[in-house]
N, CA and C of each residue as an Amber inpcrd file, in Angstrom:
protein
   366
   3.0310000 161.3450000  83.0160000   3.9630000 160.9180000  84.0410000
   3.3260000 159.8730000  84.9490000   1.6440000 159.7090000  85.4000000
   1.4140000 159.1890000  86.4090000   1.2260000 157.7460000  85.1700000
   1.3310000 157.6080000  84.3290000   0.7120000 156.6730000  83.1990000
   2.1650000 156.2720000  83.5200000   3.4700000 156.9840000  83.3580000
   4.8780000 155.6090000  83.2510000   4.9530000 155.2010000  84.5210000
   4.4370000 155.8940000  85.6530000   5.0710000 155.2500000  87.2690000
   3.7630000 154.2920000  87.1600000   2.9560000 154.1630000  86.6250000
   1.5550000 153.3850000  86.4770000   2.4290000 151.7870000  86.3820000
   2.9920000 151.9840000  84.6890000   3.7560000 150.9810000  84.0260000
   5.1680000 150.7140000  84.6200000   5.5070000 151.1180000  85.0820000
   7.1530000 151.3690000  85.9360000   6.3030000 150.2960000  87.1710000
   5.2490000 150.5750000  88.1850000   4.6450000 149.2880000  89.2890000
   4.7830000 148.5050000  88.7730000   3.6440000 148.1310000  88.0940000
   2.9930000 147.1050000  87.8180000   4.2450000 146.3680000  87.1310000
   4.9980000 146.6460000  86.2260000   6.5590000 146.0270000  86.0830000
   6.7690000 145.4200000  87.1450000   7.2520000 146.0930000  87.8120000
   8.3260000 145.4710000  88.8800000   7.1440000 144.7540000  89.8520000
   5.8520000 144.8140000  90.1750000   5.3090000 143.7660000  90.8890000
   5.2850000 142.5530000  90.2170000   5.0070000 142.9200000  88.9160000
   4.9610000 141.2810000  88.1700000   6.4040000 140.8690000  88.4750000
   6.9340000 141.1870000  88.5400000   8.7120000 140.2320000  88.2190000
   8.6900000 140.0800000  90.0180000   8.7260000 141.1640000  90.6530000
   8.3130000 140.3620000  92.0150000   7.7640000 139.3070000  92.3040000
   6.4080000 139.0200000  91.7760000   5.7130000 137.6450000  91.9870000
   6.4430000 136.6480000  91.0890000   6.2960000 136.8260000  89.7960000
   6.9740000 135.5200000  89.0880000   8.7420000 135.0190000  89.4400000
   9.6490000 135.8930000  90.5480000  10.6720000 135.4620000  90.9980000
   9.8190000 134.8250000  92.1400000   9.1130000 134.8660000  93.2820000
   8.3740000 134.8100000  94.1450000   8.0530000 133.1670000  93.5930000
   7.3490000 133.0970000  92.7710000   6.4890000 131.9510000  92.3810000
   7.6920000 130.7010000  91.7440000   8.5590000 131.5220000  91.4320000
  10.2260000 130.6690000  90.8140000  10.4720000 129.9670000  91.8140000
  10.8990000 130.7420000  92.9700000  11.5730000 130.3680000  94.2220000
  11.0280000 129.4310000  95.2950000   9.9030000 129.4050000  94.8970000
   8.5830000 129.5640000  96.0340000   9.4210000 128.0620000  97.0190000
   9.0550000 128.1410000  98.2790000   9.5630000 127.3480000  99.3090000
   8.5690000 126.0680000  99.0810000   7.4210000 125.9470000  98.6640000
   6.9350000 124.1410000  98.2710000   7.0360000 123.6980000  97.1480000
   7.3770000 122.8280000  96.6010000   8.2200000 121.9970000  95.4440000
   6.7340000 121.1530000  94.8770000   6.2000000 121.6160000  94.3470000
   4.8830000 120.9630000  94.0650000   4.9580000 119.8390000  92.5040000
   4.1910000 118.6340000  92.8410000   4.9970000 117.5940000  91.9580000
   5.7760000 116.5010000  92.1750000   6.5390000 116.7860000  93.3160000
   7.5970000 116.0850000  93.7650000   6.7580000 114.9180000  94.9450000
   7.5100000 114.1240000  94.7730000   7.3680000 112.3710000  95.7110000
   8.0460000 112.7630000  96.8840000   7.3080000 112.3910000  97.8070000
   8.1070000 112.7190000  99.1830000   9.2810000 111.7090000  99.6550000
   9.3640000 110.8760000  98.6190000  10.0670000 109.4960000  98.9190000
  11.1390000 109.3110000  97.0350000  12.2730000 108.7240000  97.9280000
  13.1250000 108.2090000  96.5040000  12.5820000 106.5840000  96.6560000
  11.9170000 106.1990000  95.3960000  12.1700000 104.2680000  95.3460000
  13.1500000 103.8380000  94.4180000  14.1980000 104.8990000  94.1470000
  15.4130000 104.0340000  93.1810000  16.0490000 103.0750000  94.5790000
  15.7450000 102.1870000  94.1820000  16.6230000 100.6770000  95.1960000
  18.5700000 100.9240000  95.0540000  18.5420000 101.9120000  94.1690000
  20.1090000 101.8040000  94.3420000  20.5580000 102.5290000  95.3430000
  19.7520000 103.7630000  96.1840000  20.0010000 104.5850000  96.6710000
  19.5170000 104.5280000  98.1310000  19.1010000 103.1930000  98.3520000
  18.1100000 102.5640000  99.0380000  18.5410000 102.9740000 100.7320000
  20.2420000 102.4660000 101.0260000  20.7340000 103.0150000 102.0910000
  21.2330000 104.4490000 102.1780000  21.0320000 105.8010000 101.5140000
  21.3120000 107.3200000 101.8670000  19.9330000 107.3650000 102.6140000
  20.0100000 108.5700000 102.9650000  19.3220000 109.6730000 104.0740000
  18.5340000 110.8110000 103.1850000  17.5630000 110.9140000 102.9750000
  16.9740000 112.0090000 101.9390000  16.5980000 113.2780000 102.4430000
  16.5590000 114.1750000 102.4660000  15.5870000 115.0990000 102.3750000
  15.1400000 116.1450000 101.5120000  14.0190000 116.6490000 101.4770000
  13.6710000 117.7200000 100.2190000  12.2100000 117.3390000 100.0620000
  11.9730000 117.9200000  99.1910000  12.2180000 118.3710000  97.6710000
  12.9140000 119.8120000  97.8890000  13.6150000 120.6280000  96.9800000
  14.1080000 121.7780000  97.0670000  13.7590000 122.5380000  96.2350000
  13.5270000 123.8210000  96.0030000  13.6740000 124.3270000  94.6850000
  15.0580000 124.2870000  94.0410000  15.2620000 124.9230000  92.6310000
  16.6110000 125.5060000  92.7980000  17.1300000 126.4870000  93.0920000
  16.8570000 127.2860000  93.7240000  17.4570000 128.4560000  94.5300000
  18.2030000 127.8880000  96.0140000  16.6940000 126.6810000  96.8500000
  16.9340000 126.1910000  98.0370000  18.0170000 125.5300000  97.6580000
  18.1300000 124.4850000  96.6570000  19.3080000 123.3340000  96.5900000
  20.7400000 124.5570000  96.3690000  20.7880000 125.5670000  95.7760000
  21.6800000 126.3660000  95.3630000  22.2630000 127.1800000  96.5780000
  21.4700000 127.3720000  97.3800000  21.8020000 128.3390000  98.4960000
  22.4040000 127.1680000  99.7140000  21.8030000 126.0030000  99.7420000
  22.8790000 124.9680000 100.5740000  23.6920000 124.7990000  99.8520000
  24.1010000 124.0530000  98.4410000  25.4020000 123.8370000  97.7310000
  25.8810000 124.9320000  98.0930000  26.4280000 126.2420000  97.9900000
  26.5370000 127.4390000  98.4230000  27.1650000 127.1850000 100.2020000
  26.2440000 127.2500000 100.5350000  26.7070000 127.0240000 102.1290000
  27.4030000 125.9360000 102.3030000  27.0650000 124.5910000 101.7840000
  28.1800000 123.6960000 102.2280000  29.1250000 123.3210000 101.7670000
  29.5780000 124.1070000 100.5320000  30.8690000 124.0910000  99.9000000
  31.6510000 125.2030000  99.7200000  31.1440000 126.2880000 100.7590000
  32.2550000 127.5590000 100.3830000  33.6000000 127.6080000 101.2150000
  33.5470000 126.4760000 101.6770000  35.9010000 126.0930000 101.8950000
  35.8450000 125.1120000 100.4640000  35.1030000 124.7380000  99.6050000
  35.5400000 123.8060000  98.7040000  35.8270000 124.3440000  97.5730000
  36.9270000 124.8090000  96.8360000  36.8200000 125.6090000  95.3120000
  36.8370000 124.5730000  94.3550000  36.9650000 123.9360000  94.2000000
  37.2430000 123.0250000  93.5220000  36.4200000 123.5100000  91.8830000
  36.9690000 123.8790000  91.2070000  36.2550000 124.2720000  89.7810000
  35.4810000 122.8370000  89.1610000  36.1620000 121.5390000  89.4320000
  35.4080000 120.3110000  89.1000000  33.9710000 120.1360000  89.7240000
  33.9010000 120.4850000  91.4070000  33.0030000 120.6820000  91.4290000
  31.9390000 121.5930000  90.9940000  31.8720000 122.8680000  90.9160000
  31.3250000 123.9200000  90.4790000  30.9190000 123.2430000  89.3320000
  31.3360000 122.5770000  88.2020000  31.4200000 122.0470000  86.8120000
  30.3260000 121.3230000  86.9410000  30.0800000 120.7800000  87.9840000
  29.5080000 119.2680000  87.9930000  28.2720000 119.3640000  88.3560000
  28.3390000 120.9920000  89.5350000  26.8890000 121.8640000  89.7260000
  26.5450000 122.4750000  88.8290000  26.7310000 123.0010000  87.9110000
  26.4240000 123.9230000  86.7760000  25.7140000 122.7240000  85.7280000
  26.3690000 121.9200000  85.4750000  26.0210000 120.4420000  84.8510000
  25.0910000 119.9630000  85.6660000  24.5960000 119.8980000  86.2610000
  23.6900000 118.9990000  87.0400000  22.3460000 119.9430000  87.1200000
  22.9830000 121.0900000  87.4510000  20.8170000 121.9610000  87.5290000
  20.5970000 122.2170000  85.6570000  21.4660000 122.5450000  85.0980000
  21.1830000 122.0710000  83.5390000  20.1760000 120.7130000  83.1310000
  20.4820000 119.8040000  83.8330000  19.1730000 119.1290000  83.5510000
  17.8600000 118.7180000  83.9310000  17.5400000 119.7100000  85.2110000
  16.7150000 120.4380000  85.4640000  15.3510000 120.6700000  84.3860000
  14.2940000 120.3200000  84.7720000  13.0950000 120.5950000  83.9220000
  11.6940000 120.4130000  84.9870000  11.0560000 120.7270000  84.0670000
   9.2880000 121.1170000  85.1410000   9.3140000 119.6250000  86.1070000
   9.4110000 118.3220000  85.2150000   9.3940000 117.4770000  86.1680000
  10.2490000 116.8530000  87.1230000  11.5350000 117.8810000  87.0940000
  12.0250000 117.7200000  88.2160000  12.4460000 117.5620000  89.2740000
  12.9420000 116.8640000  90.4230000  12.6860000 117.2220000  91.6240000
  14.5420000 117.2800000  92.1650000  14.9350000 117.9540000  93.2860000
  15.9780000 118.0460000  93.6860000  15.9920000 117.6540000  94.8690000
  17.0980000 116.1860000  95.7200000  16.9220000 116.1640000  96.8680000
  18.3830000 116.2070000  97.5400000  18.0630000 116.5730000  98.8860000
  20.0420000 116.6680000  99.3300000  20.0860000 114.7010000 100.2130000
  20.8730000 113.9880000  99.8020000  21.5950000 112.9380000 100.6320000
  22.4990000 112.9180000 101.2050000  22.6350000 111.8890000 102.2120000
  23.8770000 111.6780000 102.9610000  23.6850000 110.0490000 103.5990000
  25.1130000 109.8190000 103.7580000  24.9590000 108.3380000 104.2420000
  24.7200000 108.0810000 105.3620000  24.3640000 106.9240000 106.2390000
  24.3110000 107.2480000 107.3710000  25.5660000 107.4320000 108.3160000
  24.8660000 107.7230000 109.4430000  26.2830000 107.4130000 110.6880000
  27.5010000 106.8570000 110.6670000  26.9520000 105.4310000 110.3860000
  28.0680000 104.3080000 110.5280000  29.0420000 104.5380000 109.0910000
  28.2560000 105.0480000 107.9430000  29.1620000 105.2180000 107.2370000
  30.3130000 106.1720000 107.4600000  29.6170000 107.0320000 107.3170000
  30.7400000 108.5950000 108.2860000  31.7870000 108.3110000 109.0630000
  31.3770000 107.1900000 110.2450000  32.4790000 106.7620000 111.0580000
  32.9010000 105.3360000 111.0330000  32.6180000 104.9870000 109.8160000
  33.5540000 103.9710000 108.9040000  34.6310000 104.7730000 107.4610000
  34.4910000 106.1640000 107.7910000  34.8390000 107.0220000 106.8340000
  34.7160000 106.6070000 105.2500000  33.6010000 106.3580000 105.3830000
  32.6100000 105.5190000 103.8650000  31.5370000 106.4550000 103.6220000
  31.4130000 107.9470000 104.1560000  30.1170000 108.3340000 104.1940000
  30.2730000 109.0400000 102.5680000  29.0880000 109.6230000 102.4830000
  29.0610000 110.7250000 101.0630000  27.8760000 111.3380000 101.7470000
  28.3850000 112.8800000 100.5680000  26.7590000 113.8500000 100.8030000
  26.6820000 114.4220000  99.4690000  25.2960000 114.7420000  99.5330000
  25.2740000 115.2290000  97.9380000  23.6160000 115.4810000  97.2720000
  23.6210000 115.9970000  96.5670000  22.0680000 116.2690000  95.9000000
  22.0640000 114.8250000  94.7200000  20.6330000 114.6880000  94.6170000
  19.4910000 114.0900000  93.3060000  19.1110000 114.6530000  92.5550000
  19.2310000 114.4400000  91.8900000  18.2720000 114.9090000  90.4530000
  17.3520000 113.9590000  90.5190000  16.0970000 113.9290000  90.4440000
  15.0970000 112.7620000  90.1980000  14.0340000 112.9800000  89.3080000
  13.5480000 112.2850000  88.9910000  12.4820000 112.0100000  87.6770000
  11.7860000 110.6910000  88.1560000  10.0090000 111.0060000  88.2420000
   9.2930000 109.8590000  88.8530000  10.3220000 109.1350000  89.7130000
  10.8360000 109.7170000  90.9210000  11.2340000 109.1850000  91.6360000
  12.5130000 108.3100000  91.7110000  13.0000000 108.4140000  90.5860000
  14.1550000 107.4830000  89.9720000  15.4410000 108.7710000  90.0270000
  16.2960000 108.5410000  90.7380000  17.6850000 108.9340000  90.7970000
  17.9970000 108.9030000  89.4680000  18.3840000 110.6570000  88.6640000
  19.1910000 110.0940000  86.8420000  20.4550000 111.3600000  87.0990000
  20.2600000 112.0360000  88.3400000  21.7540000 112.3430000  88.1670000
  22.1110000 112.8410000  89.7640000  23.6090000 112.6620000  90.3350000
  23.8500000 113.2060000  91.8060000  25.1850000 114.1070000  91.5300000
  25.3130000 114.9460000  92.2640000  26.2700000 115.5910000  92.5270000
  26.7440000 115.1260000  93.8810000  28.1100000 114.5590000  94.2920000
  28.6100000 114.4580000  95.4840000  29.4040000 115.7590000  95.6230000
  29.2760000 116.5440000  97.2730000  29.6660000 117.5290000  97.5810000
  30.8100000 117.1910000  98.5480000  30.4640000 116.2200000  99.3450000
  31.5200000 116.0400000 100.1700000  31.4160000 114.1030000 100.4760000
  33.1840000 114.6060000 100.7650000  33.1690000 112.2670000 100.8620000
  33.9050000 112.5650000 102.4920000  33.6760000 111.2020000 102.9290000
  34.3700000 111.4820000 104.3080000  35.9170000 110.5610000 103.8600000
């Protein structure tokens, strides 16, 4: 008996740490900077994991149902890989109150924008 609660711990600490180490709050790898020139005027911040990028999409779209969107999130952390990085954008000010703004996550690779999800347009 003390041999399965032995194996029964040590289980569940390992999956503790390796969700732990999944999640982990520093994004290691990642460029603190986007240089895709197309993206040149948004607002960056991040790196995120995907849990972090998931738990804001989450928060800033739960008045939005939109199944297209959901589609487009489900599609988008799909291409997701080790060298990944995830960042959240937004336009600036003047766009917003030129009602031109957008917000939305990156997908990036060496720093190069290869896929965005827009969450919200003004």
């Amino acid at each position: 008996m003390k041999n399965i609660l032995f194996w029964l711990t040590l289980i569940l600490f390992s999956n503790s740490l390796i969700s732990c180490s999944a999640m982990s709050v520093e994004v290691i790898g990642c460029d603190k900077g986007i240089t895709d020139e197309r993206f040149s005027d948004y607002i960056f911040d991040g790196p995120y994991t995907i849990k972090q990028a998931t738990q804001i999409y989450n928060k800033e779209t739960q008045s939005n149902l939109s199944r297209d969107l959901a589609r487009s999130w489900k599609s988008f952390l799909t291409e997701t890989n080790a060298s990944s990085c995830i960042y959240r954008f937004t336009s600036s000010d003047a766009d917003w109150d030129a009602l031109q703004g957008v917000k939305g996550f990156a997908l990036t690779h060496n720093s190069k924008v290869v896929n965005i999800v827009i969450i919200k347009k003004s």
